[in-house]
N, C-alpha and C positions, 0 to 999 in steps of 0.2 A: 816670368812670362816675357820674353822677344819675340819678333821676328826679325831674320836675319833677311835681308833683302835682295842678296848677292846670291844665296845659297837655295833661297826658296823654304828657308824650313820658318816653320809658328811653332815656340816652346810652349808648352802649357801645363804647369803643374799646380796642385793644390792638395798640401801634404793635410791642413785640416777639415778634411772634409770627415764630420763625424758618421756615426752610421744611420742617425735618420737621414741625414740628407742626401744620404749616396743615389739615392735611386732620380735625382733629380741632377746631377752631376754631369750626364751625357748634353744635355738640353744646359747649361751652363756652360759647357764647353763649346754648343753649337754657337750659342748668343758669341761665346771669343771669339771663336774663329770668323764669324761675320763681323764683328766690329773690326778685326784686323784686315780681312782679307776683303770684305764689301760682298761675300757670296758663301751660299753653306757648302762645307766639306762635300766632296763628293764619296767618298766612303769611310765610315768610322769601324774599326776591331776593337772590339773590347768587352771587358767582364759581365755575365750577368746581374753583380748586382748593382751593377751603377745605374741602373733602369728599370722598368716596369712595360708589362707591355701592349697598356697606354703612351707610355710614351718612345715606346717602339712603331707607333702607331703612327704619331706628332712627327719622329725622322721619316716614312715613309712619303708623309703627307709632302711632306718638303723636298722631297727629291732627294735622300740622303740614301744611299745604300751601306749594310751594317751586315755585320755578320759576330755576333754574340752565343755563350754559351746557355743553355737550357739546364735552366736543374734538375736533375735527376732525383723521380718520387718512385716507391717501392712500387706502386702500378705501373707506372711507364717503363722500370725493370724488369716485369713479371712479364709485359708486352713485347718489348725488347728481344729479351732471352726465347718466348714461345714464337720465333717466328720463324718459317721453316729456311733453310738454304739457299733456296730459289729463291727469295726475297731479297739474296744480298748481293752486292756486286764488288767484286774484288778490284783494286784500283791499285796504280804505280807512282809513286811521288817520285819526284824529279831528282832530291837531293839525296849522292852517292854516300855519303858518308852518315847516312841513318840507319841504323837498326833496323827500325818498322819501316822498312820500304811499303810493303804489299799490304794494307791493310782492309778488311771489309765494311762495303759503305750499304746504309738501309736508307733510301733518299724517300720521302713522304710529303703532302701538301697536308698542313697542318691548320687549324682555327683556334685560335687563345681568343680567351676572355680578356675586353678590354683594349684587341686591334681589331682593327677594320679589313677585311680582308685574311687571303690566304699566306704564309709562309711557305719557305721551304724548310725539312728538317732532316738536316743528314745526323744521322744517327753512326757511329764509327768507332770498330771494334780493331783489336789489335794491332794498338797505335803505341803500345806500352804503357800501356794503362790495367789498372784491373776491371775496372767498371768503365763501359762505353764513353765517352763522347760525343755530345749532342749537341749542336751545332745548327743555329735560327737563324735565318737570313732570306732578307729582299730581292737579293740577286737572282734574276733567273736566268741571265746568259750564260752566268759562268758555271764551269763544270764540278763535278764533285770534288777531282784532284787541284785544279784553283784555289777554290773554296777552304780547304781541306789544308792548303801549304798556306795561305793568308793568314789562317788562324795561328798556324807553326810557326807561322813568323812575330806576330806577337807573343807567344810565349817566350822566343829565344829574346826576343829583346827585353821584357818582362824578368828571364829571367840573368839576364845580363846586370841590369839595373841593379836586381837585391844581391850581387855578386858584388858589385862596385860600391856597396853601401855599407 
């Protein structure tokens, strides 16, 4: 754990975090980042299960914008899959050199147990995946193709990381 202070970047890792305590991991990460920085992050990417969402609820409250994956249960697939064509809207990612450029997006305001308030939930199919992509977040300026390339960018870096490991 640095920050580098010429560069602008806060390291933060923590390879033992067992699996009870993952879901409390984002909110220990906020606590770093504010003792380093004196202010919470202004947006955090990252994994569904490092949270709960109560405490999806606790970053909202605090002015933190997130944009996290949604577990997919056999109802919200059965939902998902019966939804007619005109519900989806096809979008263009920016970066030339992807495969799934053009994939379709099902954007929905959503209520979970446990937050206060509404979500948004892009829901995102042929992305090269076989099962959709569902995607929670605060944000409501940004657009679906934003949204949609933030998330892509944690994965490449994510999966850069277990490359170099």
């Amino acid at each position: 754990m640095a920050r580098d202070a010429e560069q602008g970047v806060l390291r933060y890792a923590n390879a033992g975090v067992t699996k009870g305590e993952q879901t409390g991991e984002i909110l220990q990460f906020v606590r770093f980042w504010k003792k380093h920085t004196g202010k919470p992050p202004a947006e955090l990417v990252f994994d569904s299960q490092l949270t709960t969402y109560g405490k999806l609820s606790e970053l909202n409250q605090e002015g933190i914008f997130f944009i996290t994956l949604r577990r997919r249960s056999r109802k919200m697939l059965q939902q998902i899959y019966s939804q007619p064509d005109s519900a989806w809207r096809r979008i263009s990612l920016p970066a030339l050199t992807r495969i799934y450029r053009n994939p379709k997006v099902l954007e929905q305001r959503v209520t979970l147990p446990g937050y206060e308030g509404e979500l948004r939930q892009l829901t995102v199919m042929e992305l090269g995946h076989e099962e959709p992509t569902i995607l929670l977040t605060n944000h409501r300026k940004l657009g679906p193709v934003e949204l949609v390339t933030r998330y892509a960018q944690r994965m490449l870096i994510e999966n850069g990381i277990s490359e170099a490991v």
